[in-house]
Structure formats: structure tokens, C-alpha cells
N, C-alpha and C positions, 0 to 999 in steps of 0.2 A: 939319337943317343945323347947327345948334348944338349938338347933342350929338356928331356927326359933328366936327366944328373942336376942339371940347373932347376929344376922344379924339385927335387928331390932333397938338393942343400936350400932351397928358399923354405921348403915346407921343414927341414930341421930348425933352422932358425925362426920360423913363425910358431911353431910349436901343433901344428898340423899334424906334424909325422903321428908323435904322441896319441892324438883325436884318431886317424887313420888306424892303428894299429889296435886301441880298445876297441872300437867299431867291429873289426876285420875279429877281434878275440871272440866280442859277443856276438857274432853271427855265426863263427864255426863252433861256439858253444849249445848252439842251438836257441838262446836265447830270441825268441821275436823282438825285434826292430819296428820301431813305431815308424808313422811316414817320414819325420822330419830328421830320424836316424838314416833313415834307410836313402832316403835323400841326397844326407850330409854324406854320406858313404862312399856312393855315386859320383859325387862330386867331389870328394878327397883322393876317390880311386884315378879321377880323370886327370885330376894335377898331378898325382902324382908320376901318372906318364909320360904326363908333360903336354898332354893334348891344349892343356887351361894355358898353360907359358907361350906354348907358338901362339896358339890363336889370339893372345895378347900381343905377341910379338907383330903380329901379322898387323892387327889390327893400331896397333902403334904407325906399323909404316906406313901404313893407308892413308891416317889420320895426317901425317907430317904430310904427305904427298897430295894429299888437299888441301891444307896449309898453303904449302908452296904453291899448288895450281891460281887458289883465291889471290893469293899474295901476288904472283906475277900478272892475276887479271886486274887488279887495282892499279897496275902499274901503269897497264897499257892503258888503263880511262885514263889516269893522270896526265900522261900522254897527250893522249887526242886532243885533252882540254886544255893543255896548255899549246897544242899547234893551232888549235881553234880560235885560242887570246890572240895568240902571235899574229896570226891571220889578218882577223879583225885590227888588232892596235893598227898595222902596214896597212889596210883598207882606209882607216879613218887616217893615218898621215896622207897616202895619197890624196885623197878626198880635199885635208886641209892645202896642201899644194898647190891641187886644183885650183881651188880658188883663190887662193894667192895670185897667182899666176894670172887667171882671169882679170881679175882686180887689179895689179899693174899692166898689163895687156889692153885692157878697156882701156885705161887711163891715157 
């Protein structure tokens, strides 16, 4: 029902309603509707139920929610690849130690 009202005041202010309601006059007047009438009909009937609003609606939080999904996997490579630097830098300081070490050791 509220998505239905919210389609209903979007379609006032886009000026839909108006389109809707000629359509809906020239069909019950018996006048034939060409395809792209008969179409646009269909499809002004479906908004204005609201069916067009959820499924927007719907399809918004999907979108955000793969968003976020991509957005938190980027995080975690970020991640890895900076424990992977870390790693690495601490391997080559050991390594230079090493031979440090060696080096005064030997001597």
C-alpha cells in the first residue's frame, strides 16, 4: 500500500497520472490503441501500483548490497597485500641481520 501511494504521488508530479488516465479514457471509449499506446498503458498501469516502485526499490538495495559486498572484497586483497609487504620487508631485515652477524662473527 505504500509503495502503491508512493508511485501514485511520483506519477502526479511526473505528470504520468495525466498519460494514464487519457489512455485508460481512450480504451473504455472503445477507441483502438496502437502497440506503443497499448504498451505505454501496461506500463503506466504497473507503476501505478506500484509494482515499477518496489521493483526499483528492490533493485536499488541489491545494487547497494553489491556495492558494499565488492567494496568489503577490495578490502580484504588490500589486506593480504599489505601482510604480504610486511612479511616480506621482516624476511629481508632478517636476511640483512643475518649477514651482519655472519660478518662480524667470521671476523
Amino acid at each position: 500500500a505504500a509503495d502503491e501511494a508512493a508511485a501514485q504521488a511520483s506519477m502526479r508530479r511526473g505528470g504520468d497520472w495525466l498519460r494514464l488516465e487519457g489512455l485508460r479514457a481512450r480504451e473504455k471509449a472503445g477507441k483502438p490503441l496502437d502497440d506503443v499506446d497499448a504498451k505505454m498503458l501496461r506500463r503506466l498501469e504497473a507503476k501505478h501500483d506500484g509494482a515499477v516502485f518496489a521493483a526499483a526499490r528492490l533493485r536499488g538495495i541489491k545494487e547497494r548490497e553489491a556495492a558494499e559486498a565488492a567494496r568489503a572484497r577490495r578490502l580484504a586483497s588490500m589486506k593480504r597485500r599489505d601482510e604480504k609487504i610486511q612479511l616480506q620487508r621482516k624476511l629481508e631485515k632478517q636476511k640483512r641481520w643475518s649477514r651482519v652477524r655472519r660478518f662480524f662473527g667470521a671476523g
